[in-house]
C-alpha positions in Angstrom: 136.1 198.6 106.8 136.5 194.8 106.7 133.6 192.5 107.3 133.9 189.2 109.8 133.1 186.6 108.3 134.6 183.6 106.2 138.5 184.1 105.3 139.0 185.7 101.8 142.3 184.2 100.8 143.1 181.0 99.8 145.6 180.1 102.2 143.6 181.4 104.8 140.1 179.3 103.9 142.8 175.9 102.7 144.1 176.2 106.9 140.3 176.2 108.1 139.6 173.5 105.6 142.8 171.4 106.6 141.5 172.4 110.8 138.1 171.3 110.7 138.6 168.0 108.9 141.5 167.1 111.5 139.1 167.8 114.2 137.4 164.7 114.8 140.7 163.0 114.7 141.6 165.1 117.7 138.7 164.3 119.6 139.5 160.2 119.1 143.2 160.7 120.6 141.4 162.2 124.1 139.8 159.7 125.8 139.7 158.9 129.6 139.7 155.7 131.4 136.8 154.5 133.0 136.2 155.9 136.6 134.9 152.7 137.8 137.2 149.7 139.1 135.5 146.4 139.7 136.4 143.9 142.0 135.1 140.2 143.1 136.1 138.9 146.2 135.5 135.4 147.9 136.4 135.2 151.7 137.6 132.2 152.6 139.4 130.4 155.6 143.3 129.0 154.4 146.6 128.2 155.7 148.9 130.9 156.0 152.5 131.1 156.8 153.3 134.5 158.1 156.2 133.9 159.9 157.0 130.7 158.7 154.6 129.1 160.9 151.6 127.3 159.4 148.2 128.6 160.7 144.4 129.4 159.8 143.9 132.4 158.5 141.1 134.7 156.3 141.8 134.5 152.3 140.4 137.4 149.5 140.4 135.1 146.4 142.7 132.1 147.9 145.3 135.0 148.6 146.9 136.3 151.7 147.5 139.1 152.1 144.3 140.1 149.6 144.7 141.0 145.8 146.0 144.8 145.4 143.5 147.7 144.0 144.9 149.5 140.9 143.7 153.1 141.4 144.0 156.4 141.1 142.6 159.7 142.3 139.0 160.2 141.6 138.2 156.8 140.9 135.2 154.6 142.1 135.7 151.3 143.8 133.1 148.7 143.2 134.1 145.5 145.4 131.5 142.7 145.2 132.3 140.3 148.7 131.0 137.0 148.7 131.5 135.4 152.4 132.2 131.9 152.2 133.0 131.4 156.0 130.9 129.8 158.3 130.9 133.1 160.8 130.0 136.7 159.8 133.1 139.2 158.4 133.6 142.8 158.6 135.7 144.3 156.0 136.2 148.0 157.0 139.5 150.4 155.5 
């Protein structure tokens, strides 16, 4: 009857050897993104030309339309708004 326990032959304990020293390298090559996206906006008033036609409009960051998000599923958005107009603004999606 055989015993568990540590391999017995060389080639078998040299493979478990060769395994657990590779390990941690494994574990380096997985790594995950940060869930977390961070974003600074300043709301300002700006000339826009949506149709070609100059008028005042609402800026994110001097930018119209606003910056794009770079997400994906499962990820937290973190927007820090800074009004800078003279009226209050609702930012709602």
């Amino acid at each position: 009857m055989r015993r568990m326990g540590l391999p017995s032959s060389p080639a078998s304990l040299c493979f478990l050897v060769v395994l657990l020293a590779s390990l941690p390298s494994f574990l380096l090559l997985v790594r995950g993104d940060d869930p977390y996206r961070f974003y600074t906006w300043n709301i300002t008033f700006g000339d826009i030309y949506p149709l070609g036609v100059k008028q005042e409009g609402i800026l994110i960051n001097g930018q119209f339309p606003g910056p794009q998000i770079d997400a994906v599923t499962n990820d937290n958005i973190i927007v820090n708004v800074f009004n800078n107009l003279p009226v209050p603004f609702l930012l709602s999606w």
